[in-house]
C-alpha positions as CSV (number, residue, x, y, z in Angstrom):
1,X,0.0,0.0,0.0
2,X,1.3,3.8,-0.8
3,X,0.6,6.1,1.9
4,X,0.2,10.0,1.1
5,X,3.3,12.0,1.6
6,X,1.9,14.5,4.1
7,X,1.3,11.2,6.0
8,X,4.6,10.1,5.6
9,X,6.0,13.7,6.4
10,X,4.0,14.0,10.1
11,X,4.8,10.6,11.1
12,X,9.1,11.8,10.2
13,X,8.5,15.5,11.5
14,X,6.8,13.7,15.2
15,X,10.0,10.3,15.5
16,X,12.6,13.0,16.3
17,X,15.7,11.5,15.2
18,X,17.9,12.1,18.3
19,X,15.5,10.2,20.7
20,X,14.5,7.8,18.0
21,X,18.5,7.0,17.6
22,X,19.4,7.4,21.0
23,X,17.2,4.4,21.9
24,X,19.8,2.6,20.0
25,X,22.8,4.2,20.6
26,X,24.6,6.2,23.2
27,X,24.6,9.4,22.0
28,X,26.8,12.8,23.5
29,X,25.9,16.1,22.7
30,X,28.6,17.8,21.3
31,X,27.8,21.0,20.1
32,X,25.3,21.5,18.0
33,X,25.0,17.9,16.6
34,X,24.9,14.3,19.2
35,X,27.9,12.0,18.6
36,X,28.2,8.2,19.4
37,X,30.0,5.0,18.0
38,X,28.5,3.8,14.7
39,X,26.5,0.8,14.7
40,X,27.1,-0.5,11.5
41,X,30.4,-0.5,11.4
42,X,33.4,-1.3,13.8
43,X,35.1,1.6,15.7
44,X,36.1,3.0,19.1
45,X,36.1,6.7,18.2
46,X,32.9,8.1,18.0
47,X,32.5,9.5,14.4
48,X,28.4,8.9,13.9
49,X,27.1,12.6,14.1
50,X,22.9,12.6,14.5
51,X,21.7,16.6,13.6
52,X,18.4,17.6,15.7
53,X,18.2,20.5,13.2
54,X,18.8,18.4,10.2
55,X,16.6,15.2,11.5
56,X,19.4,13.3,9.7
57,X,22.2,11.6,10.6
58,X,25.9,10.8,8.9
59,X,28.6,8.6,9.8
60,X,32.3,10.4,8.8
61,X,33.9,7.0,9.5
62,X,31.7,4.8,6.9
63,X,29.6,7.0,4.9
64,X,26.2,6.0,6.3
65,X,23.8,8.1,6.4
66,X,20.1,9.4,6.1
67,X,16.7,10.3,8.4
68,X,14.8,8.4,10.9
69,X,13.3,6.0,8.2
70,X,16.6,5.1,6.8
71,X,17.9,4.8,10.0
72,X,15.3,2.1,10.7
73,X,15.5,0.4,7.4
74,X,19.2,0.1,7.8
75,X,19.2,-1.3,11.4
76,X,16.2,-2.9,11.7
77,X,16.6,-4.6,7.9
78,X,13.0,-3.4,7.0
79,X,11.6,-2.1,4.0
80,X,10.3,1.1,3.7
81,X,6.7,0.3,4.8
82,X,7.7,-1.6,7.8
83,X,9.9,1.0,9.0
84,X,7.0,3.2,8.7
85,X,4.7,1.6,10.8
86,X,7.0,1.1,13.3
87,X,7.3,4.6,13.9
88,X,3.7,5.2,13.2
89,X,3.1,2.7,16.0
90,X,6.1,4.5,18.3
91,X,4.1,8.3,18.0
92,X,0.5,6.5,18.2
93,X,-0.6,7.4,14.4
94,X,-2.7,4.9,13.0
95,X,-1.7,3.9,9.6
96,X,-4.6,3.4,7.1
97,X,-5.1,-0.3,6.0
98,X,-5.9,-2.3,3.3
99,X,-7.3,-5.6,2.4
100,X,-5.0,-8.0,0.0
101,X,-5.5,-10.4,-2.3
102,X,-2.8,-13.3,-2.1
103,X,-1.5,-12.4,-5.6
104,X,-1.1,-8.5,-4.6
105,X,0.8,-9.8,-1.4
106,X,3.1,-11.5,-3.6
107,X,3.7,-8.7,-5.3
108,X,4.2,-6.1,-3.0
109,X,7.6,-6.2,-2.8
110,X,11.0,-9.1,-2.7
111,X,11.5,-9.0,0.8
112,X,8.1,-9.7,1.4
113,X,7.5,-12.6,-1.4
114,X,11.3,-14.2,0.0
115,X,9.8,-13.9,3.4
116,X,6.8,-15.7,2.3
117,X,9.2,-18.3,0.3
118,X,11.0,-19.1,3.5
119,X,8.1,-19.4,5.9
120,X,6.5,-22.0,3.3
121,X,10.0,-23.9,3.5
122,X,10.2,-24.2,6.9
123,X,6.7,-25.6,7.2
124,X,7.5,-28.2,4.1
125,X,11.3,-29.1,5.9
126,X,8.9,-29.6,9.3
127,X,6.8,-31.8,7.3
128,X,9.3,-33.9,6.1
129,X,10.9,-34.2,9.4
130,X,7.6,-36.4,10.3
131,X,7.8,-38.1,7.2
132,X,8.9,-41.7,6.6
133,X,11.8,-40.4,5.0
134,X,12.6,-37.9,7.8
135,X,12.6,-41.0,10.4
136,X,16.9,-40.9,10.6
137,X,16.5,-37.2,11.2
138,X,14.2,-37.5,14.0
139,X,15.9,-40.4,15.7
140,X,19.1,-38.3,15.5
141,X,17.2,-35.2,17.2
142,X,15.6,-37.4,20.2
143,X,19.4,-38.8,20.4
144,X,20.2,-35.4,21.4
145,X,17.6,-35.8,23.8
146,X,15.4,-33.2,22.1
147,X,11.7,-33.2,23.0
148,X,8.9,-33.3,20.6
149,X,7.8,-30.0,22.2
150,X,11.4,-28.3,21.5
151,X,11.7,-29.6,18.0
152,X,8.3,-28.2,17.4
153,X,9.4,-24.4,19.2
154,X,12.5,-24.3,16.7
155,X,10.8,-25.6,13.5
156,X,13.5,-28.1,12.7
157,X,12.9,-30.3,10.0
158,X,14.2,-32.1,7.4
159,X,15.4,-31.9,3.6
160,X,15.1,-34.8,1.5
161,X,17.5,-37.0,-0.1
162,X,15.7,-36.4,-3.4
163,X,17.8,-32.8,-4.2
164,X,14.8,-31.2,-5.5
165,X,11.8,-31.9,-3.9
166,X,11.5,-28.2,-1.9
167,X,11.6,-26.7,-5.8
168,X,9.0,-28.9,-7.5
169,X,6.7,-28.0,-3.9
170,X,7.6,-24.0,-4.4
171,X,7.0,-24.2,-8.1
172,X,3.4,-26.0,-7.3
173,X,2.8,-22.7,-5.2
174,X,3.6,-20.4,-8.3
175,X,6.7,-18.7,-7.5
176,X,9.3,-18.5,-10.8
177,X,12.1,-19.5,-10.6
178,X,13.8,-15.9,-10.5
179,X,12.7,-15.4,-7.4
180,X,13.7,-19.2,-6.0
181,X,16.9,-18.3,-7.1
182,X,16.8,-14.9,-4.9
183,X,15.9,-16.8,-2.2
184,X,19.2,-18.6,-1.6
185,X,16.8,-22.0,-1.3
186,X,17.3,-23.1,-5.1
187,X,20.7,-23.2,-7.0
188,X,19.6,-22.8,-10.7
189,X,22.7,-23.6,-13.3
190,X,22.1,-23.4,-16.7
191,X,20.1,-26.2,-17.0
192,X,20.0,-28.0,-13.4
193,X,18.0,-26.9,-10.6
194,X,18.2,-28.4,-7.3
195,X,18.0,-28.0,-3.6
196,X,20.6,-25.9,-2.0
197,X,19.6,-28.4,1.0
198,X,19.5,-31.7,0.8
199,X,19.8,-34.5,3.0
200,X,20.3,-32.3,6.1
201,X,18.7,-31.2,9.6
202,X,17.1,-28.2,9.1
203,X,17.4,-25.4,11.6
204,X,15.0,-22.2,10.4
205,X,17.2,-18.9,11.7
206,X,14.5,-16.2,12.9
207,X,15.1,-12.8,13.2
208,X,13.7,-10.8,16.4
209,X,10.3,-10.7,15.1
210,X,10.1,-14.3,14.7
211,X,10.1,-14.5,10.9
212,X,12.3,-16.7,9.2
213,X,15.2,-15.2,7.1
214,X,17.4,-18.4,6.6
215,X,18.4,-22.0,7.2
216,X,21.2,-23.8,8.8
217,X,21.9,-27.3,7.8
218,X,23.3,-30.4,10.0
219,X,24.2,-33.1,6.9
220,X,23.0,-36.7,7.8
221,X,25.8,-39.2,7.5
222,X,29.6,-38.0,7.2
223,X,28.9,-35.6,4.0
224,X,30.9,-32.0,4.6
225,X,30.2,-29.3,5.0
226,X,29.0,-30.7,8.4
227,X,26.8,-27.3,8.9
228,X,25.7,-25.3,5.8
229,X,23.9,-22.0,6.4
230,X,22.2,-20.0,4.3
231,X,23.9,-17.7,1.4
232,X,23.9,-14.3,2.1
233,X,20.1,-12.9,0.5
234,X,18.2,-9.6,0.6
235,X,16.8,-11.3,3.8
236,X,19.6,-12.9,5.7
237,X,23.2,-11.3,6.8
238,X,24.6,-14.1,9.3
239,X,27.2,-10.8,10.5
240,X,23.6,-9.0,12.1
241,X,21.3,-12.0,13.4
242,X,21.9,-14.0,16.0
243,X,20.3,-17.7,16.7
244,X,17.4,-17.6,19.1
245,X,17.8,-14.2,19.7
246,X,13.7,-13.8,18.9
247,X,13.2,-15.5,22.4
248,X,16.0,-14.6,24.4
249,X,15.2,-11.0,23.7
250,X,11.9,-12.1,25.8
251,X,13.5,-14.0,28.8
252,X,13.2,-11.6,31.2
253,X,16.9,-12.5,32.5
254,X,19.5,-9.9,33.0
255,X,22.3,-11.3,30.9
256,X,22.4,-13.4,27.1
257,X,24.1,-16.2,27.0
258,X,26.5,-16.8,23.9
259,X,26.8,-20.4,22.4
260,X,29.2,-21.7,19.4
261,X,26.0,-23.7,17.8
262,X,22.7,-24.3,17.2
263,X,22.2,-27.7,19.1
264,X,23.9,-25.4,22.3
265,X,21.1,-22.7,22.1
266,X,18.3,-25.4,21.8
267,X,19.9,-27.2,24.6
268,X,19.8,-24.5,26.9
269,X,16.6,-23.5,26.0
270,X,14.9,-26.8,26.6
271,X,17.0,-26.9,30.1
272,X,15.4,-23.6,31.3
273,X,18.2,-21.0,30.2
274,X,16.0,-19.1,27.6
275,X,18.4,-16.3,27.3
276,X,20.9,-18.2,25.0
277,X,21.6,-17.4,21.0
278,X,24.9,-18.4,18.8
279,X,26.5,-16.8,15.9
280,X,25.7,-18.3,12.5
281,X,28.7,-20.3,12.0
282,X,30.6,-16.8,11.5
283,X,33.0,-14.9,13.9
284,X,31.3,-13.0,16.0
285,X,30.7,-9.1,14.8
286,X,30.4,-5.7,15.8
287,X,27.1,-5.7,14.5
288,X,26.0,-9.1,16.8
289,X,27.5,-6.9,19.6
290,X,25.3,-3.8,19.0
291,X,22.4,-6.1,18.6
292,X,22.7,-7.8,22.0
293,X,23.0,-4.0,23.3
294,X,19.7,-3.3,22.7
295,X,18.5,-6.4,24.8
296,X,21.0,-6.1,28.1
297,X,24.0,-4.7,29.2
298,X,25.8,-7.9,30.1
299,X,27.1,-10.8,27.6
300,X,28.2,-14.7,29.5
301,X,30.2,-16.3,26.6
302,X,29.5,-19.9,26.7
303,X,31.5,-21.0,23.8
304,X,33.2,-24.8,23.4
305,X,36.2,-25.0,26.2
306,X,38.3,-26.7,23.4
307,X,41.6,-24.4,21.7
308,X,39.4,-22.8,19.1
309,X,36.3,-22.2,21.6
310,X,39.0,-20.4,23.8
311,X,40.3,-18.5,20.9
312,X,36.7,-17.7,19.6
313,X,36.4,-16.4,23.2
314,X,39.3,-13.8,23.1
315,X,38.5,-12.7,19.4
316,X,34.6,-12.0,21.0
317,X,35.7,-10.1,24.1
318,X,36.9,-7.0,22.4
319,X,34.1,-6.2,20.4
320,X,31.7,-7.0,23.2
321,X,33.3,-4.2,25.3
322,X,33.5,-1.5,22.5
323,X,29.5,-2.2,22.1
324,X,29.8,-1.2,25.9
325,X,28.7,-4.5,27.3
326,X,29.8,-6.2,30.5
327,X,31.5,-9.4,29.8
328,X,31.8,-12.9,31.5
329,X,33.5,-16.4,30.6
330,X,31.5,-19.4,31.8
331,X,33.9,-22.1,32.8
332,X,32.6,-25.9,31.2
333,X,35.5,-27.7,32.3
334,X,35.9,-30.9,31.9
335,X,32.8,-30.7,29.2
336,X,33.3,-29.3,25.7
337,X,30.0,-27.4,25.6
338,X,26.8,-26.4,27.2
339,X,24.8,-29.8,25.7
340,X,27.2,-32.2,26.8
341,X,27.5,-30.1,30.3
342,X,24.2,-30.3,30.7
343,X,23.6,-33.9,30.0
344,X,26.4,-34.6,32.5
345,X,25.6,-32.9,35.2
346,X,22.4,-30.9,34.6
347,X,20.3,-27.1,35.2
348,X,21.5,-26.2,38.2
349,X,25.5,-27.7,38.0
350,X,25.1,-25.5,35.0
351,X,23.5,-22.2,36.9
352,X,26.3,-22.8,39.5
353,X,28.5,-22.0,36.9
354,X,26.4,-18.8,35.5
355,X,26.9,-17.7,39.0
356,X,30.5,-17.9,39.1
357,X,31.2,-16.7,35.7
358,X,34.9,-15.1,35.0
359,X,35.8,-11.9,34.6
360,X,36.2,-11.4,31.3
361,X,40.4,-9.6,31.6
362,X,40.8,-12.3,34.3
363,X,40.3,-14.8,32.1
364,X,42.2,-13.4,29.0
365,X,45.0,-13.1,31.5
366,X,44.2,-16.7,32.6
367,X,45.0,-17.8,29.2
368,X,48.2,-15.5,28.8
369,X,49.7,-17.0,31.6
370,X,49.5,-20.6,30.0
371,X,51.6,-19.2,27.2
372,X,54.6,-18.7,29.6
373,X,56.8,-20.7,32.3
374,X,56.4,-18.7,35.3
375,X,59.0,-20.2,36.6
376,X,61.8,-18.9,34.4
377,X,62.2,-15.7,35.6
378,X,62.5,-14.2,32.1
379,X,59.3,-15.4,31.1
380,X,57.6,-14.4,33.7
381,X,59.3,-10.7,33.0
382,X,57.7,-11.1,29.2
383,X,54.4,-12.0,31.2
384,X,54.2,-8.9,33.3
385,X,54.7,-7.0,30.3
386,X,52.0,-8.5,28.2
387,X,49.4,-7.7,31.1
388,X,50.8,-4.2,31.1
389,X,50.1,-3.6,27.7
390,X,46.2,-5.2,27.8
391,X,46.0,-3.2,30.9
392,X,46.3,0.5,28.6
393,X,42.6,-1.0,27.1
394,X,41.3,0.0,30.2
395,X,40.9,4.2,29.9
396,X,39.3,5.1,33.1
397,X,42.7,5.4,35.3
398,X,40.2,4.0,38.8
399,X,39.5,1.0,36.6
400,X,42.8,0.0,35.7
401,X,44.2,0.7,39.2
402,X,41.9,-1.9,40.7
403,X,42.8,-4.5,37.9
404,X,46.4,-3.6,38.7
405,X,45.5,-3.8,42.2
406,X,43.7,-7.7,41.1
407,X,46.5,-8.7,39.6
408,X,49.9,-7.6,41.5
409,X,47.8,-9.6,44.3
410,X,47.3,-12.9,42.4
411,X,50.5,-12.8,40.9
412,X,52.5,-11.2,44.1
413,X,53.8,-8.7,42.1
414,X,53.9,-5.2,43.8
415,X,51.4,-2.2,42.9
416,X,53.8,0.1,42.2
417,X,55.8,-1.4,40.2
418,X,53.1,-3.1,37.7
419,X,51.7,0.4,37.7
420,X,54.7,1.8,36.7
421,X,55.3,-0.7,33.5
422,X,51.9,0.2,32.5
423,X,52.2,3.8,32.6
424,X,55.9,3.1,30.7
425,X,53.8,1.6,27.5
426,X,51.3,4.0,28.3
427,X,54.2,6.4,27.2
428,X,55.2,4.8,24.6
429,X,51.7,4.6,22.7
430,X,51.3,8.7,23.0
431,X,54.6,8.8,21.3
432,X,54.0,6.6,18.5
433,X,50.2,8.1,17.8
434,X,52.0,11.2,17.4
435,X,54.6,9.3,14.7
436,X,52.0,7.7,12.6
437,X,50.1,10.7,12.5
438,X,53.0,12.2,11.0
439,X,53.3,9.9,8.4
440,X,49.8,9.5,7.3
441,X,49.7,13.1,6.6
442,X,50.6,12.6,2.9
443,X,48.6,8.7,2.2
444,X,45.4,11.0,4.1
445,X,45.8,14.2,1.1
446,X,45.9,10.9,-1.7
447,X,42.4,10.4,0.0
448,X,40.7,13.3,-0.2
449,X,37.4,13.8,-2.6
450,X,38.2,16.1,-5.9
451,X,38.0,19.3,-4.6
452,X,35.5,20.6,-6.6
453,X,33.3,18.1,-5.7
454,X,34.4,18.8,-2.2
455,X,33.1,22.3,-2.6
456,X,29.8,21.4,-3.8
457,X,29.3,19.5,-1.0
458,X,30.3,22.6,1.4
459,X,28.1,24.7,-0.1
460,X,25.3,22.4,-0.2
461,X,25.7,22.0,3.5
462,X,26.0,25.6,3.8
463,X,22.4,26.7,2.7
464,X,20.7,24.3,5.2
465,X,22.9,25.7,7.9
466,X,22.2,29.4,6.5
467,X,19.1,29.9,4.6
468,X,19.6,33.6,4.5
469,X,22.4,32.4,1.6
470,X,19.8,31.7,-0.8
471,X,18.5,35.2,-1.0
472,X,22.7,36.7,-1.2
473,X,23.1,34.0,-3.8
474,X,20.0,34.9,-5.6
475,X,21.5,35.6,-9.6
476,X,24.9,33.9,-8.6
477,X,24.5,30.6,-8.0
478,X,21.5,28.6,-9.2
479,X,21.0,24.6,-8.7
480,X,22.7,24.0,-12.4
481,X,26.0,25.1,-11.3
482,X,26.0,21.7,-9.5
483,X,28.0,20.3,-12.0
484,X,27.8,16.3,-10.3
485,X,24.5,14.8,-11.2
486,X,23.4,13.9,-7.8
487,X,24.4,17.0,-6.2
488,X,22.3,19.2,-9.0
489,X,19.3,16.8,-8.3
490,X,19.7,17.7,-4.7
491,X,20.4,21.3,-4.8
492,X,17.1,21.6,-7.5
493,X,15.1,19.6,-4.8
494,X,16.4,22.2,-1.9
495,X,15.9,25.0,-3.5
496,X,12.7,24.0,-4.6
497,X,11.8,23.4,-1.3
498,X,13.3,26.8,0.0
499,X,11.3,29.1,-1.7
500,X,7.9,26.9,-1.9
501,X,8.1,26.4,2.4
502,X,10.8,29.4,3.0
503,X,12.6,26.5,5.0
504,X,14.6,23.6,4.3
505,X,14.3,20.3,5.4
506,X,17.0,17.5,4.6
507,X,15.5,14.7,6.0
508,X,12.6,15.3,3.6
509,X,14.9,15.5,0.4
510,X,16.4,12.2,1.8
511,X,13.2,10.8,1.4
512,X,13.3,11.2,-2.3
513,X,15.7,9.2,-3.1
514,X,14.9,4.8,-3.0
515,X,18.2,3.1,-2.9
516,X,20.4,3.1,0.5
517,X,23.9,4.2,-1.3
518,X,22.2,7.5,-2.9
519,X,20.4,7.8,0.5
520,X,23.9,7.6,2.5
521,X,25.6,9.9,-0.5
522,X,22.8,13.0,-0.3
523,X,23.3,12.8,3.7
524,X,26.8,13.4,3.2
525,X,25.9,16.8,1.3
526,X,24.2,18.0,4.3
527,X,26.7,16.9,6.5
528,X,30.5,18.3,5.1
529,X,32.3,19.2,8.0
530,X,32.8,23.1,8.3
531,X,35.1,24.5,10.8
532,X,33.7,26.4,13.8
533,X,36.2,28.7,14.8
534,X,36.2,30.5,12.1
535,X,35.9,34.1,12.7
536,X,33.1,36.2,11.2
537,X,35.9,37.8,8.5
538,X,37.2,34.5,8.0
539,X,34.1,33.0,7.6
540,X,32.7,35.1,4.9
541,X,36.2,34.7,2.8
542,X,35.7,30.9,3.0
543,X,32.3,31.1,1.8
544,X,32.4,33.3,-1.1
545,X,35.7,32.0,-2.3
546,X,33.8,29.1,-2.4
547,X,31.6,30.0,-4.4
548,X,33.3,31.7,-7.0
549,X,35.3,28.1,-7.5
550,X,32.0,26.8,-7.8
551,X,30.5,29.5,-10.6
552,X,34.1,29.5,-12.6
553,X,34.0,25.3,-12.8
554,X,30.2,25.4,-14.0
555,X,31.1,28.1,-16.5
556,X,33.9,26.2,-17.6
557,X,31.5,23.0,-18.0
558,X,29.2,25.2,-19.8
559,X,32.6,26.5,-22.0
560,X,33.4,23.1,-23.3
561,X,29.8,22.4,-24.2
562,X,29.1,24.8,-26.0
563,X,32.4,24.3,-27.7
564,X,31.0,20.7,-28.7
565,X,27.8,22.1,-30.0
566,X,29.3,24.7,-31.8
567,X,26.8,27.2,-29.9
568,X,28.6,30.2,-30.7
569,X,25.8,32.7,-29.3
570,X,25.8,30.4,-25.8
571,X,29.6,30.8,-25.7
572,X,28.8,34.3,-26.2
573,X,27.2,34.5,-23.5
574,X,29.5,32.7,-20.9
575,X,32.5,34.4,-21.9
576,X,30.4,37.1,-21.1
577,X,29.5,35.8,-17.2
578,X,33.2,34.5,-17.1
579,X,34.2,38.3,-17.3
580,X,31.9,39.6,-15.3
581,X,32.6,36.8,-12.4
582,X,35.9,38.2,-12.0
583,X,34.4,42.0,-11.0
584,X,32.0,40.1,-8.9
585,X,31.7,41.2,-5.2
586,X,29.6,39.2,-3.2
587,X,28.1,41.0,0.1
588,X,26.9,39.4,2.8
């Protein structure tokens, strides 16, 4: 369904952008815009700027950036429509609605059809699971000592031997096989069509609103790959969703637990720990950190106790801490994993060792110290220092002096002096920030955007910040001297908008545009960093400089076509302006 654009417009203009992002991520205000760390990509200085006045935001770091919708769309991985309601729903407007036939539904957009596509697998795969054929795949799940009732909360289910049985039952249901394709379900080459599943366990991975966005696949037998998940679709990114998260976000328990698998989550969840999800058989991610966020402010990492379950552990501690979450290690010892733990010794073994979860630096020092002899003196020197150096992660000087204080204790090393070597590396780091700053001067000017495109982009962000400019510029500049495509689109929309309202309003030009990369490109228009300090005088030579490089590059455009055209009246005419630019005083 389209809804009017006035509609649209009040439900933007009453979702203000700073408290709708701020329920997501901790913003700062710093002067007139909020700041915070981006959460879509990795970083631990905050460069994701949010603009009350601009009801947009822009990430300098990634290039991000957009209004409230996009910001929703984006984080949320909803279409248009759904991020609209949501909002609706968060200011209390009621959204008109309409009655579909099953065709229209189908129709309405790709995420919507794949969604259906995946919801009608998962019911077939559960089908199959009670199936005559399925009977290996069952036996395996009560092996695990699954219940009926817990294979039946998690959908699993079974894909045939047959390799193309989910097609010819998807085909029967009308869908082409473009969009079977699209769905990551079907692998269609040249001539061949079959199952991308086939012979396997099937796991349907939910996202938080309980729909189902992929598969994971356990094979039957000794085939590899053991687990096969899902290809990356319009639906499913394994680096956002987590396994399970749809009910642990509804546990009601003050921490989430994090497993290595799927047959770990489902375990725990059938023992009574309903706070537990897993990565999809990826490392874990910035983006699975920021997620969890949203649902607690403390992380247990229950992965496998094995080598790689303990370097999995130390690879996920970092970015769990950057996301601002408190982190603990759950000790399975002598088990490999939460199943087999709990089939040993059971719920409340198990909660015993929830309660005495390790600090997360204790542990990573923990497994330091197995890398040295401490009874070699110079080894244990090495040691010392390799806790000094993870102890300069720790910026709040009270914080680290209590884990110097932890640690001097349990290793009998004095205060002093272990607070001493860190301070020395401390040092050491200043001193080398300041080198490398140094020498990235040069590789940093490589990077920098053509300056006249550069310029557009300053000037652009200078009329929404000053609307007074388009009255000065009135005669001088006009949208056409925009000479990149997108920015003269954009400067004809705000202008447009300027002198039909007599205000501007980026978040609504944002809304013009469909696609997320020309979405992220026209917030960075409104968003070119201009300094602050300038000084009125200052201020006013930057701005009209900047525009005369802007006129003389659109004239020179202008030169060169007319040139082509053999328009000799036109080029007339613009040598004419080209004279008359350089007697041009511009008062503001």
């Amino acid at each position: 369904m389209f809804y009017p654009e006035d509609l649209v417009e009040e439900i933007r203009i009453r979702n203000d952008i700073v408290d709708v992002i701020g329920s997501y991520v901790k913003l700062q205000k710093k002067g007139s815009n909020h700041m915070g760390l981006c959460p879509f990509h990795n970083e631990k200085t905050p460069s994701f700027s949010v603009s009350s006045s601009k009801q947009m935001y822009h990430c300098f770091g990634c290039g991000v950036g957009g209004n409230v919708f996009t910001f929703i769309m984006e984080y949320e991985n909803y279409t248009f429509v759904e991020a609209l309601k949501s909002l609706a729903g968060r200011v209390g407007v009621n959204l008109p609605e309409a009655e579909y036939s099953e065709e229209a539904k189908r129709q309405a957009s790709l995420k919507t059809r794949l969604l259906e596509i995946n919801k009608e697998a998962a019911k077939y795969y559960y089908y199959q699971l009670q199936q005559k054929n399925g009977q290996a795949a069952l036996n395996y799940l009560l092996s695990r000592k699954l219940s009926e009732n817990t294979i039946k909360q998690f959908g699993l289910g079974y894909s045939n031997k047959t390799g193309d049985d989910l097609y010819q039952y998807l085909k029967h249901l009308g869908y082409d096989d473009g969009i079977l394709k699209e769905s990551g379900l079907i692998t269609i080459d040249k001539s061949k069509v079959y199952d991308k599943f086939w012979n396997r366990v099937m796991f349907p991975i939910m996202d938080v609103n309980n729909r189902v966005i992929g598969f994971g696949g356990r094979v039957m037998g000794d085939g590899l790959p053991k687990y096969l998940n899902s290809p990356e679709t319009k639906l499913f990114d394994k680096s956002r969703n987590l396994y399970g998260l749809n009910f642990a976000r509804i546990s009601r328990k003050p921490n989430i637990l994090i497993c290595e698998g799927y047959m770990d989550v489902i375990a725990l969840h059938q023992a009574g720990f309903k706070n537990a999800v897993a990565s999809l058989g990826t490392a874990f991610t910035g983006l699975q950190a920021n997620l969890l966020k949203r649902y607690t402010s403390e992380v247990l990492i229950t992965y496998d106790s094995d080598e790689a379950g303990t370097k999995a552990a130390l690879r996920a501690i970092p970015i769990l801490k950057e996301a601002g979450l408190s982190v603990k290690i759950i000790n399975m010892k002598p088990y490999k994993d939460p199943d087999e733990f709990i089939k040993a010794l059971g719920p409340e073994e198990y909660q015993k060792r929830i309660d005495n979860a390790q600090n997360a630096f204790l542990f990573e020092v923990e497994v330091l110290e197995g890398e040295y002899d401490l009874s070699d003196p110079e080894q244990k020197t090495k040691f010392f220092n390799e806790i000094a150096k993870k102890m300069l992660n720790f910026t709040e000087e009270i914080e680290r002096n209590i884990y110097i204080e932890t640690v001097a204790k349990k290793y009998n090393i004095g205060f002093d002096n272990l607070r001493k070597l860190v301070n020395r590396y401390g040092a050491q780091i200043v001193v080398g920030q300041t080198d490398i700053k140094r020498m990235a001067e040069p590789a940093k000017k490589k990077k920098r955007e053509d300056g006249m495109k550069q310029s557009q982009k300053i000037l652009l962000t200078w009329f929404i910040e000053d609307t007074s400019l388009f009255d000065k510029l009135k005669g001088i500049i006009a949208p056409e001297d925009f000479t990149e495509e997108l920015y003269e689109q954009v400067a004809q929309m705000l202008f447009a908008q300027y002198h039909t309202e007599h205000k501007v309003t980026p978040a609504k030009i944002i809304n013009q545009f469909e696609s997320k990369e020309e979405q992220n490109e026209v917030a960075s228009l409104f968003s070119t960093e201009i300094p602050e300090d300038l000084g009125e005088v200052e201020r006013k030579k930057a701005l009209e400089e900047t525009v005369l490089r802007i006129k003389k590059n659109s004239l020179d455009v202008k030169s060169k076509k007319a040139i082509e055209n053999n328009d000799i009246i036109g080029l007339q005419n613009i040598i004419r302006e080209q004279a008359d630019l350089q007697k041009l005083h511009i008062s503001f």
